[in-house]
Each structure stands twice: as structure tokens, then as C-alpha cells.
N, C-alpha and C positions, 0 to 999 in steps of 0.2 A: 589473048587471054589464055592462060593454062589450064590444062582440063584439072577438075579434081579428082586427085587419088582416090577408086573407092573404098569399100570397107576391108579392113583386113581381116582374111577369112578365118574362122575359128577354126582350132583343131583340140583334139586332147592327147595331152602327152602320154605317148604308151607305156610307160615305166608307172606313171602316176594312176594309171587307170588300174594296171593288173596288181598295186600296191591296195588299194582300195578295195580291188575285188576280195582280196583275203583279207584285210584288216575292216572290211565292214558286215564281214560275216558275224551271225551271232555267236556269242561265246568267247572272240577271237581273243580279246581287248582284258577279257576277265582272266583268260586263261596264262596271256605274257604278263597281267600283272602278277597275277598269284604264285609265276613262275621265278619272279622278279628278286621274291624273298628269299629263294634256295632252290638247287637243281629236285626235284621230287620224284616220284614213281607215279603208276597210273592210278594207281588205288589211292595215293596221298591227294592227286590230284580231283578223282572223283569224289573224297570224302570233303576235301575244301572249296570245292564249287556242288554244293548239295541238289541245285534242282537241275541240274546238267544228266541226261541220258546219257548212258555209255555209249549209244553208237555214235550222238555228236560227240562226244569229248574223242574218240579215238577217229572220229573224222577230222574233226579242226586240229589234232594233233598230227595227224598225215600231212594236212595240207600246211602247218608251219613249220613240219619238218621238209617237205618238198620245199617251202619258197626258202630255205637257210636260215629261219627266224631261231630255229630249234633244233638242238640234235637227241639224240635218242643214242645210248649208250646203253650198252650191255658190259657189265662191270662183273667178272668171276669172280666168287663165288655173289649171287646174288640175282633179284632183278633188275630189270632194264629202268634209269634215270634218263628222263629230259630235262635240258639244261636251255637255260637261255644261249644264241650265239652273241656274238658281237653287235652283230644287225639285230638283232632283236633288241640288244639294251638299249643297242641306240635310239629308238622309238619309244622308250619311257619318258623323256623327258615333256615330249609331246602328247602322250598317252593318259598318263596321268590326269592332268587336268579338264578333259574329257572325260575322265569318269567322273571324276569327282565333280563336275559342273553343276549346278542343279536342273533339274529334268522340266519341260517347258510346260506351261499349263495345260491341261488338258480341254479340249474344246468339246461342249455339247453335242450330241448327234444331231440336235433337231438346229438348221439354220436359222439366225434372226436371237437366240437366245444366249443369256452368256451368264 
């Protein structure tokens, strides 16, 4: 009689993992859609995401332009535009519909009541 193969061990894929770490950041998802419509500035962007801090909005902007979602151009005479890249458009198609889902019910504090 042949032994049985056991479980096959789980892992999480490293690419998938460090994609999630930035795209489940708060802010992240609001800030490539909004970007979606046209490359903008920082000011355009802080006045179209209204309850967004400046220092998260130039935080989540660092870290989409470190992972290549975003570049950041400096355009003479003027100031500096962020632009969607490539990699980042590519992620609307999936994006989108997660915003737009509708958000799940909210549960009681107190257990047992609903």
C-alpha cells in the first residue's frame, strides 16, 4: 500500500505580498484612481482627495513612486506632475471595482445582537 502524499505546504508569493503591502495602504487605491483621469500636481491632488493630510498624501506618493506605479516630473517652467506609469494603469482594471463595491455591513459592538 502507498503512503499518502501529505499536505502541500503553503507559502505566499513574494511579489504578491510586497504588491499588497503598498496597494492596501490607505489612501493608495483613491489616490491611482484620481490619478487615472489626468497626470496632476500636488496641490490638485490634495484639493481632489479633500480629507487626505499632506503628510499621508506625500507619503503614499513617495512610496508609488518608489514601487514604479507613478513618476513624478518636473516640467520647466512650472511644477512637478505625477503621472500614472504603465504598471500602474495596469491595475485599474482590477481597481476600480473594488472601490466601487459596496462596503459590507457594519457589525454591532456588543456580540449576540444584530
Amino acid at each position: 500500500m502507498a503512503a499518502r502524499p501529505g499536505p502541500v505546504p503553503l507559502t505566499a508569493d513574494a511579489e504578491l505580498t510586497a504588491a499588497f503591502e503598498i496597494l492596501g495602504q490607505k489612501w493608495t487605491g483613491i489616490i491611482l484612481h484620481t490619478l487615472a483621469t489626468r497626470p496632476a500636481r500636488y496641490g490638485e491632488l490634495s484639493t481632489a482627495i479633500e480629507r487626505i493630510s499632506t503628510k499621508m498624501l506625500a507619503d503614499r506618493l513617495r512610496e508609488l513612486v518608489e514601487a514604479g506605479l507613478v513618476t513624478h516630473d518636473q516640467l520647466p517652467p512650472g511644477p512637478a506632475t505625477y503621472t500614472l506609469t504603465a504598471d500602474g494603469r495596469a491595475l485599474l482594471p482590477v481597481m476600480v471595482p473594488a472601490l466601487t463595491a459596496p462596503a459590507p455591513p457594519v457589525r454591532p459592538s456588543r456580540p449576540g445582537r444584530w
